[in-house]
C-alpha positions as CSV (number, residue, x, y, z in Angstrom):
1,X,-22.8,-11.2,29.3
2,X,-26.3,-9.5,30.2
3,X,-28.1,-10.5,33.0
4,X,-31.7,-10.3,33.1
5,X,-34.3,-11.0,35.3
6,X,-38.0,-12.9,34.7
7,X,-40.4,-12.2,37.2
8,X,-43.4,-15.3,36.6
9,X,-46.6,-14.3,37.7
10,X,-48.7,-17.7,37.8
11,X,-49.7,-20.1,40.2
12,X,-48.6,-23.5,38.6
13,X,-44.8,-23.9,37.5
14,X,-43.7,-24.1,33.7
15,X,-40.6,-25.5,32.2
16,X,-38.9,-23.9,29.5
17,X,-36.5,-24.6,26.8
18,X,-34.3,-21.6,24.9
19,X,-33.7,-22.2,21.1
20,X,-32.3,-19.5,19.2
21,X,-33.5,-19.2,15.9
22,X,-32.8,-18.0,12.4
23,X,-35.7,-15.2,11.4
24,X,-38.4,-15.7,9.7
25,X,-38.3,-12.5,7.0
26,X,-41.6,-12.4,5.4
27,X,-42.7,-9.4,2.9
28,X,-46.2,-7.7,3.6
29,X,-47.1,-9.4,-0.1
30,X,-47.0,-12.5,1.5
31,X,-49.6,-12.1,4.0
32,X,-52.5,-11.2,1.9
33,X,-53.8,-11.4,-1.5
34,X,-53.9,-7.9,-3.0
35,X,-56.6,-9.1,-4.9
36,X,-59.2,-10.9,-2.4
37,X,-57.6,-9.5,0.6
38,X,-57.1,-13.2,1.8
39,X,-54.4,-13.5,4.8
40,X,-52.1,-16.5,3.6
41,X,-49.9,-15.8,6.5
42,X,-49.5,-19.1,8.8
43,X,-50.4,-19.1,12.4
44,X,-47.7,-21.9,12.7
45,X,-44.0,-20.6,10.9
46,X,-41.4,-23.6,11.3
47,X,-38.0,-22.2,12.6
48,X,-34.9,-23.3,11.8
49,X,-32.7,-23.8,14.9
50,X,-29.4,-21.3,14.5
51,X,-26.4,-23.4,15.6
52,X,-23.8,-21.0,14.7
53,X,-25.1,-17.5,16.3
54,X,-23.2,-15.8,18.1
55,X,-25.9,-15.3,20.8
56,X,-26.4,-18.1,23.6
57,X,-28.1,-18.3,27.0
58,X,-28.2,-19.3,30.3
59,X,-30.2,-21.5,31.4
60,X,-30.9,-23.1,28.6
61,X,-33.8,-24.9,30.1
62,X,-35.7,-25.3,33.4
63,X,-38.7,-24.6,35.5
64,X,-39.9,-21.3,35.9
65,X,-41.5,-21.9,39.7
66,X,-44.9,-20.6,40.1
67,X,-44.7,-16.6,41.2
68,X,-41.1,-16.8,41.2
69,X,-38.1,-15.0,39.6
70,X,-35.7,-16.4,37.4
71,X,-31.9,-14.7,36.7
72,X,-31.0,-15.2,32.9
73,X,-27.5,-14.9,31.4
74,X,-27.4,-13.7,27.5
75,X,-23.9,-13.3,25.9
76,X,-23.1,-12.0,22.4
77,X,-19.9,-13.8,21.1
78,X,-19.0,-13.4,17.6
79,X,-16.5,-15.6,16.0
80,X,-14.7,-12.8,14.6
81,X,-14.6,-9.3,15.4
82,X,-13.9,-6.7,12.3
83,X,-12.6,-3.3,13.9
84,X,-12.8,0.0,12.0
85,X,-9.5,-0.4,10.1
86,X,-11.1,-4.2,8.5
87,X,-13.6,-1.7,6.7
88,X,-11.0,0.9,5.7
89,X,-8.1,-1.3,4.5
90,X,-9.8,-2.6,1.7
């Protein structure tokens, strides 16, 4: 687990919601025509919510309070861990 802190600097309160993600790989093709140097890249990419990484945190959700701090908890569990000899066995 790795803590991490989130210092807010505003003066109103905002909530938040965590989602974790699958990435979004787009080649530099994609974003603009070769030919008319048009961009074709979206300022709006829909994400796909990743329900089996191995990465969650803490809080998921909440209010960030208006100039406050906020302690975060982000953990790294795979479902399987391969050790040096799973490589060299094969």
């Amino acid at each position: 687990m790795s803590p991490f802190r989130n210092h807010f600097y505003s003066n109103v309160a905002l909530p938040f919601e965590w989602m974790v993600v699958k990435p979004h790989i787009m080649s530099a093709s994609c974003s603009a025509d070769a030919e008319t140097g048009e961009d074709h890249s979206s300022p709006s990419v829909s994400r796909t919510l990743d329900v089996e990484s191995p990465f969650s945190i803490e809080p998921q959700n909440g209010v960030l309070e208006a100039s406050g701090i906020a302690n975060f908890h982000l953990t790294f569990a795979p479902p399987e861990v391969l050790t040096q000899s799973s490589y060299t066995d094969s």
